[in-house]
N, CA, C and O atoms as CSV, one atom per row, in Angstrom:
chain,resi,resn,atom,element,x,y,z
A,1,UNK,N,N,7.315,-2.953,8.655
A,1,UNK,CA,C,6.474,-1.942,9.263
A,1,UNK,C,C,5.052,-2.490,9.385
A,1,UNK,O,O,4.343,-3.196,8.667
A,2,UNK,N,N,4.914,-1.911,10.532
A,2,UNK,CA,C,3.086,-2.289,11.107
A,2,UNK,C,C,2.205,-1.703,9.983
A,2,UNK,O,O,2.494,-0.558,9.633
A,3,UNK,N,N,0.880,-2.488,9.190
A,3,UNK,CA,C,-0.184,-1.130,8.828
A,3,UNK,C,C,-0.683,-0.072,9.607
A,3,UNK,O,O,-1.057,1.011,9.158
A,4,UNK,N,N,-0.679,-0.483,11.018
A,4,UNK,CA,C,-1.172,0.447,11.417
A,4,UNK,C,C,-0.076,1.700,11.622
A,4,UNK,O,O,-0.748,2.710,11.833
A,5,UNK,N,N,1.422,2.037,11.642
A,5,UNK,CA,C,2.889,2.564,11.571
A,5,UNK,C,C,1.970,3.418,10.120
A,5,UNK,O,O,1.210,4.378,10.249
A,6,UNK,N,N,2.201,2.975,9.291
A,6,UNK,CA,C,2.033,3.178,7.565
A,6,UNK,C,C,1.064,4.084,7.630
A,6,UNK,O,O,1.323,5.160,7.092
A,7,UNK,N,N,-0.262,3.932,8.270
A,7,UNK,CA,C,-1.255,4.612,7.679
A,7,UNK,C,C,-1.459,6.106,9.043
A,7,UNK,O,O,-2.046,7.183,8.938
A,8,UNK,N,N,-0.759,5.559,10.093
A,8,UNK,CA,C,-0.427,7.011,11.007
A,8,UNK,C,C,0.814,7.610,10.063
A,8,UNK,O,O,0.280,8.670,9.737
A,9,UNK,N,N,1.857,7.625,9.541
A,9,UNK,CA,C,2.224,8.514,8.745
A,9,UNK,C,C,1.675,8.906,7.915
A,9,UNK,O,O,1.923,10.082,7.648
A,10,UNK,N,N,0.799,8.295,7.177
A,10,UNK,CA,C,0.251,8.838,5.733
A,10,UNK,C,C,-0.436,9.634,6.391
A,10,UNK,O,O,-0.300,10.700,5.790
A,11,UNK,N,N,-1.317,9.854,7.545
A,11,UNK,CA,C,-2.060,10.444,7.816
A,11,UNK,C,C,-1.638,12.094,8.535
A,11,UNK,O,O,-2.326,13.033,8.935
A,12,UNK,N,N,-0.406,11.882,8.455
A,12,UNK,CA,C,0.648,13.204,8.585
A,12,UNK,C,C,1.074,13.746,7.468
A,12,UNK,O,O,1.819,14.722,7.383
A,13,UNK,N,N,0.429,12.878,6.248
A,13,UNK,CA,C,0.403,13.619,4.806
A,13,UNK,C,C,2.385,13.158,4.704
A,13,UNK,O,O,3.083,14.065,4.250
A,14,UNK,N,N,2.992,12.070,5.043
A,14,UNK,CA,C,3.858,11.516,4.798
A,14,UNK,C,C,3.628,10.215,3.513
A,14,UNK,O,O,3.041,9.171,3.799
A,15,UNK,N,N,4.173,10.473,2.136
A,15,UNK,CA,C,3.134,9.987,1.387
A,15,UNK,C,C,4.962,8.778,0.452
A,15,UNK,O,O,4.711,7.786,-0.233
A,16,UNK,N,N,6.369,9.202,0.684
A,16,UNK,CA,C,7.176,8.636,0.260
A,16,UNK,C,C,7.547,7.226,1.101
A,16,UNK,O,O,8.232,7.452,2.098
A,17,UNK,N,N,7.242,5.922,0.894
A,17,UNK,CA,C,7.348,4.587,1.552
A,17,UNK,C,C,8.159,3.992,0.437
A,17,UNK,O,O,7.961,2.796,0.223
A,18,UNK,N,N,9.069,4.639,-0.338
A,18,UNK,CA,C,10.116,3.255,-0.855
A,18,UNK,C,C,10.481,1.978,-0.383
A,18,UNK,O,O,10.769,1.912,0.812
A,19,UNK,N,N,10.526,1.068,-0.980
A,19,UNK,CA,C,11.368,0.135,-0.271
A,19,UNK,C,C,10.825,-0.404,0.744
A,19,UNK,O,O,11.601,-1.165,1.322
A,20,UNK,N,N,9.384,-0.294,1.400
A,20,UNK,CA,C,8.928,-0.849,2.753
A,20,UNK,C,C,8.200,-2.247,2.574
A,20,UNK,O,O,7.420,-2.635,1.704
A,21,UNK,N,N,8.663,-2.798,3.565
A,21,UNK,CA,C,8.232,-3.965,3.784
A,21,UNK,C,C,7.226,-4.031,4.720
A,21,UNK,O,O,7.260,-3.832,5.934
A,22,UNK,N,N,6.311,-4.343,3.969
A,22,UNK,CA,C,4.377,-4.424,4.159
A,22,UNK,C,C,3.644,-5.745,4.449
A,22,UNK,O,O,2.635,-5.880,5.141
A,23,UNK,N,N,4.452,-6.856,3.684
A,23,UNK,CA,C,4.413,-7.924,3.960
A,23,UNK,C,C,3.479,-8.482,4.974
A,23,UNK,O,O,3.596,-8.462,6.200
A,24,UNK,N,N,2.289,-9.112,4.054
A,24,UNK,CA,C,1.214,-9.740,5.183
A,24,UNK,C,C,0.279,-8.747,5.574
A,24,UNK,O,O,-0.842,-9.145,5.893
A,25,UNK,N,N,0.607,-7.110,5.624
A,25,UNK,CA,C,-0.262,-6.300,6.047
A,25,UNK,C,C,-1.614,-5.995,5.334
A,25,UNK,O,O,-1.929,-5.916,4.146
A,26,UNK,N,N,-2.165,-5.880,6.284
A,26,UNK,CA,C,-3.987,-5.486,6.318
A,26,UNK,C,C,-4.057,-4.446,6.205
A,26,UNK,O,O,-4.220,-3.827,7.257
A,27,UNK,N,N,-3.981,-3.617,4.890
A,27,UNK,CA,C,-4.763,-2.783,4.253
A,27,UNK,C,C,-5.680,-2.473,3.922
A,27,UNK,O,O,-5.914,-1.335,3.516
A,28,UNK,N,N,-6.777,-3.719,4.019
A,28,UNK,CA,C,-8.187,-3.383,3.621
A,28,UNK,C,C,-9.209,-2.182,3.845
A,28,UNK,O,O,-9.545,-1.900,4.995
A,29,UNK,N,N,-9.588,-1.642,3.013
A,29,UNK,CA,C,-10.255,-0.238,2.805
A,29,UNK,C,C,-9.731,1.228,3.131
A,29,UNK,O,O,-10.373,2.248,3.382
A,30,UNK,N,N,-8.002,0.952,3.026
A,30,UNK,CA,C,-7.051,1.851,3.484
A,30,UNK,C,C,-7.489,2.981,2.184
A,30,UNK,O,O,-7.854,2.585,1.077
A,31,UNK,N,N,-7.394,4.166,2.491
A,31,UNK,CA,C,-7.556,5.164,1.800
A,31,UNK,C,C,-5.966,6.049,1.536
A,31,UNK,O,O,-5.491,6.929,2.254
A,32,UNK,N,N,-5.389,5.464,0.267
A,32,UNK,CA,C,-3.845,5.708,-0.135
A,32,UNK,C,C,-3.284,6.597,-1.401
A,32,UNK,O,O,-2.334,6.447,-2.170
A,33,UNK,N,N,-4.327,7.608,-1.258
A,33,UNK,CA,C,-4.309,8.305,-2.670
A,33,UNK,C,C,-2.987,8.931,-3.024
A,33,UNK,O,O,-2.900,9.961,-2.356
A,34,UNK,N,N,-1.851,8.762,-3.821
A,34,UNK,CA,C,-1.090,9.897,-4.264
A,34,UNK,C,C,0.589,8.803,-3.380
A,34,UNK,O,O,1.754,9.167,-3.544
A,35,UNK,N,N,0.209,7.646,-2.606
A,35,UNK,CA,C,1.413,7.537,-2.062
A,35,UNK,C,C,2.726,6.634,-3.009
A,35,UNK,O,O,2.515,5.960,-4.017
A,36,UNK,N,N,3.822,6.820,-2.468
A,36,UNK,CA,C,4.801,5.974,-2.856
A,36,UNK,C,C,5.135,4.658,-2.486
A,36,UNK,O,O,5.530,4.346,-1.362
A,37,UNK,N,N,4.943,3.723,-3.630
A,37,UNK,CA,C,5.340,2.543,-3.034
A,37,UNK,C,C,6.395,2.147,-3.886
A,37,UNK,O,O,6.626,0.971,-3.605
A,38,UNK,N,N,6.926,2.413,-4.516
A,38,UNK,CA,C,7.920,1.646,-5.759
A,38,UNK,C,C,9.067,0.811,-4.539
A,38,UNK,O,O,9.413,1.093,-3.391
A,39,UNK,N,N,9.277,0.088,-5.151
A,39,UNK,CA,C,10.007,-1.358,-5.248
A,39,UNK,C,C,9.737,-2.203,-3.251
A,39,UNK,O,O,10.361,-2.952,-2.499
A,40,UNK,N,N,8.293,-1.347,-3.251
A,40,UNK,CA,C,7.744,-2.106,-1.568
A,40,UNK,C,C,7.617,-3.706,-1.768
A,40,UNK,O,O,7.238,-4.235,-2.814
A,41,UNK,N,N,7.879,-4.178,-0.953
A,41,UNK,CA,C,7.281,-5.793,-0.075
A,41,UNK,C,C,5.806,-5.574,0.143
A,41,UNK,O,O,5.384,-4.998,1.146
A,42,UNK,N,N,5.225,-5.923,-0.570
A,42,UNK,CA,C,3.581,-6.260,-0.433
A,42,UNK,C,C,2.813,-7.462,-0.710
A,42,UNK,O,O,1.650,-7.659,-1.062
A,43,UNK,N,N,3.816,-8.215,-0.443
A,43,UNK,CA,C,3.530,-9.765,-0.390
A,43,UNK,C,C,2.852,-10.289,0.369
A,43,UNK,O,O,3.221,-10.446,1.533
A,44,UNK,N,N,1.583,-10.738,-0.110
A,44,UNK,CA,C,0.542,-11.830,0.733
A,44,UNK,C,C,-0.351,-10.189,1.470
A,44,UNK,O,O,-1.187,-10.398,2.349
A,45,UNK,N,N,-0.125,-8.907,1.099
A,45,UNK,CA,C,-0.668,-7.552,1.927
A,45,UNK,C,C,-2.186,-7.998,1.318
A,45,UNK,O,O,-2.122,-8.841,0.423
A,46,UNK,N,N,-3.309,-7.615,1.628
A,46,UNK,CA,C,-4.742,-7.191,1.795
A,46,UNK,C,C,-4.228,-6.005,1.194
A,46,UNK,O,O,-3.310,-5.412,1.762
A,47,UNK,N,N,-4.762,-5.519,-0.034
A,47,UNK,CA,C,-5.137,-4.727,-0.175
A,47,UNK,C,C,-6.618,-4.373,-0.933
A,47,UNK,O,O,-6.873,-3.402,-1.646
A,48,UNK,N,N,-7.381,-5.341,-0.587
A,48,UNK,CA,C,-9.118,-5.351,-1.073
A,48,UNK,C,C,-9.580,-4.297,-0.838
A,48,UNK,O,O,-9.280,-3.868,0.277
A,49,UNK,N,N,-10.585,-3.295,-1.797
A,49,UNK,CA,C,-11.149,-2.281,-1.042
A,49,UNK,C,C,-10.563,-1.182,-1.109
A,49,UNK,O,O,-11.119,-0.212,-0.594
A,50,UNK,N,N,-9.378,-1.033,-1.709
A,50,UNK,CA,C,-8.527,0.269,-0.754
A,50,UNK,C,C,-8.269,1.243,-2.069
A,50,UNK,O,O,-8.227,0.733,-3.188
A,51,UNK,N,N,-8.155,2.195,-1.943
A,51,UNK,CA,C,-8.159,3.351,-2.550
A,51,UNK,C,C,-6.787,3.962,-3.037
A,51,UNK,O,O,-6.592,5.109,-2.635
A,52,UNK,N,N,-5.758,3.388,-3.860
A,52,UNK,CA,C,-4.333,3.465,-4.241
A,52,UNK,C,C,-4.253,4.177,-5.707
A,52,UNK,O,O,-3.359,3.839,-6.483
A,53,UNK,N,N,-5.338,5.303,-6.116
A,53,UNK,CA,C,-5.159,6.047,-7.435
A,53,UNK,C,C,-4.260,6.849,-6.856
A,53,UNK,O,O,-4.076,7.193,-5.689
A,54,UNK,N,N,-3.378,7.249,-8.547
A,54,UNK,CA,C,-2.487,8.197,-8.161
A,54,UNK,C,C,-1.053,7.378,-7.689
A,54,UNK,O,O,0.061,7.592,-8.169
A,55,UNK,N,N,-1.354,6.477,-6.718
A,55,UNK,CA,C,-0.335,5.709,-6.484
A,55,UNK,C,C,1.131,4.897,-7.693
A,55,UNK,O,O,0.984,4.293,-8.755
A,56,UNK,N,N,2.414,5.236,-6.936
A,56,UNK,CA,C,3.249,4.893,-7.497
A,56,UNK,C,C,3.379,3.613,-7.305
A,56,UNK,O,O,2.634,3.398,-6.349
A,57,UNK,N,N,4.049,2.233,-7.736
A,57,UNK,CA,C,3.670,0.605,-7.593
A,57,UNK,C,C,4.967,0.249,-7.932
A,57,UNK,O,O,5.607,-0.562,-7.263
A,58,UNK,N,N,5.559,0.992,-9.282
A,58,UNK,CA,C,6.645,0.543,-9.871
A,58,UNK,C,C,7.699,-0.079,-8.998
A,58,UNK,O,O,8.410,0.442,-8.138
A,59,UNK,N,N,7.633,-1.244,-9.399
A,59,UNK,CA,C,8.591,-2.505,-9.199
A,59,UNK,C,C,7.807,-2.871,-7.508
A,59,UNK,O,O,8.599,-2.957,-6.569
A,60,UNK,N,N,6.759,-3.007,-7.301
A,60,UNK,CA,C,6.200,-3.223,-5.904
A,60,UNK,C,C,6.164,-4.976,-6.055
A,60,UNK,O,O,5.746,-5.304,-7.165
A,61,UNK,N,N,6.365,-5.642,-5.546
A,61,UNK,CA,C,6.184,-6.916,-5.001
A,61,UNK,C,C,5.185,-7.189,-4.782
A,61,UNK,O,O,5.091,-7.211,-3.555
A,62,UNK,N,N,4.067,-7.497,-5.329
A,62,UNK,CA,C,2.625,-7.729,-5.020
A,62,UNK,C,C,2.469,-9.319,-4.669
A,62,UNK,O,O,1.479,-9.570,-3.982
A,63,UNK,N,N,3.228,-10.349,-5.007
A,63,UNK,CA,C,2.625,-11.551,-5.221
A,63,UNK,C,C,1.676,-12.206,-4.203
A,63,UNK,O,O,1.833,-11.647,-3.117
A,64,UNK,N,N,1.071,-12.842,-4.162
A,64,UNK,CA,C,0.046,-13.522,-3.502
A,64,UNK,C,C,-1.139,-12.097,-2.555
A,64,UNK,O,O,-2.059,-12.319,-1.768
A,65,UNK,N,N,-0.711,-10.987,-2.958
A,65,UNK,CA,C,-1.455,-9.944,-2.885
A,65,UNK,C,C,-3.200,-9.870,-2.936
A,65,UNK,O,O,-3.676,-10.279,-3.995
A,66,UNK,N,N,-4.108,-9.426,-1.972
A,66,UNK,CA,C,-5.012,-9.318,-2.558
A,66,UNK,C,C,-5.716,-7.681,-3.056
A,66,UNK,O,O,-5.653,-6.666,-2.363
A,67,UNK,N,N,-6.310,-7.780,-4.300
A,67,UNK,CA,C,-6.215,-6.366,-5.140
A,67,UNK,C,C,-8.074,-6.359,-5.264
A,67,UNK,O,O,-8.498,-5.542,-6.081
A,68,UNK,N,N,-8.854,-6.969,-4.722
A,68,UNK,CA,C,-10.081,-7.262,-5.422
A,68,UNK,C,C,-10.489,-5.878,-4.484
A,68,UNK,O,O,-10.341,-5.481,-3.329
A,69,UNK,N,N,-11.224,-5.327,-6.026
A,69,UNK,CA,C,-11.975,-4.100,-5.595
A,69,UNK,C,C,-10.953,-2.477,-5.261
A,69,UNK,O,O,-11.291,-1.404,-4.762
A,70,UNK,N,N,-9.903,-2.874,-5.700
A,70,UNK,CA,C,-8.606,-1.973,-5.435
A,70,UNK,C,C,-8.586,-0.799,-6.371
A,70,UNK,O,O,-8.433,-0.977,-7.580
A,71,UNK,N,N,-8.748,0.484,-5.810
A,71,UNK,CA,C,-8.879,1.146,-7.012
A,71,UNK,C,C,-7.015,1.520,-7.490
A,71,UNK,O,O,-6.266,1.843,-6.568
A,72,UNK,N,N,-6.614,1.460,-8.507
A,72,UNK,CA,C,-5.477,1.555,-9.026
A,72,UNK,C,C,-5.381,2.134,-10.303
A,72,UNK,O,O,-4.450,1.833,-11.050
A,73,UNK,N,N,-6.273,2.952,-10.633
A,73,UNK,CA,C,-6.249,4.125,-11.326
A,73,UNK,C,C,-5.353,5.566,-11.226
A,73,UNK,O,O,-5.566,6.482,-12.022
C-alpha cells in the first residue's frame, strides 16, 4: 500500500492496518494516533517526526526503519 492509500483511510478515522505492507513508505510527520499496526511491513518506512502514541506495533517489522523524533508513547 501507497502512504499516501494509508493516510486517506486513516483520515476516514479507519484506524485497523494489520498485516500491511508499508515498506519504504514516507511517513514523515504523519499524524497516527490510536492506529493498528501489529505484525505490518515497515521496513526501510520514514517514520521521523510522526506522531504514533497510542499506537499498536506488536510484532511490526521495523528494520532499517527510521524512528528519529517518533513519538511512540
Amino acid at each position: 500500500m501507497q502512504a499516501s492509500e494509508l493516510l486517506r483511510r486513516y483520515k476516514n478515522q479507519e484506524l485497523d492496518f494489520t498485516e500491511i505492507n508499508l515498506a519504504q513508505a514516507n511517513l514523515n510527520n504523519a499524524k497516527l494516533k490510536q492506529i493498528n499496526l501489529t505484525q505490518a511491513n515497515l521496513r526501510h518506512c520514514d517514520l521521523s517526526n510522526a506522531d504514533l502514541s497510542d499506537a499498536c506495533l506488536q510484532q511490526a517489522d521495523l528494520t532499517n526503519g527510521t524512528v528519529h523524533n517518533t513519538n511512540l508513547v
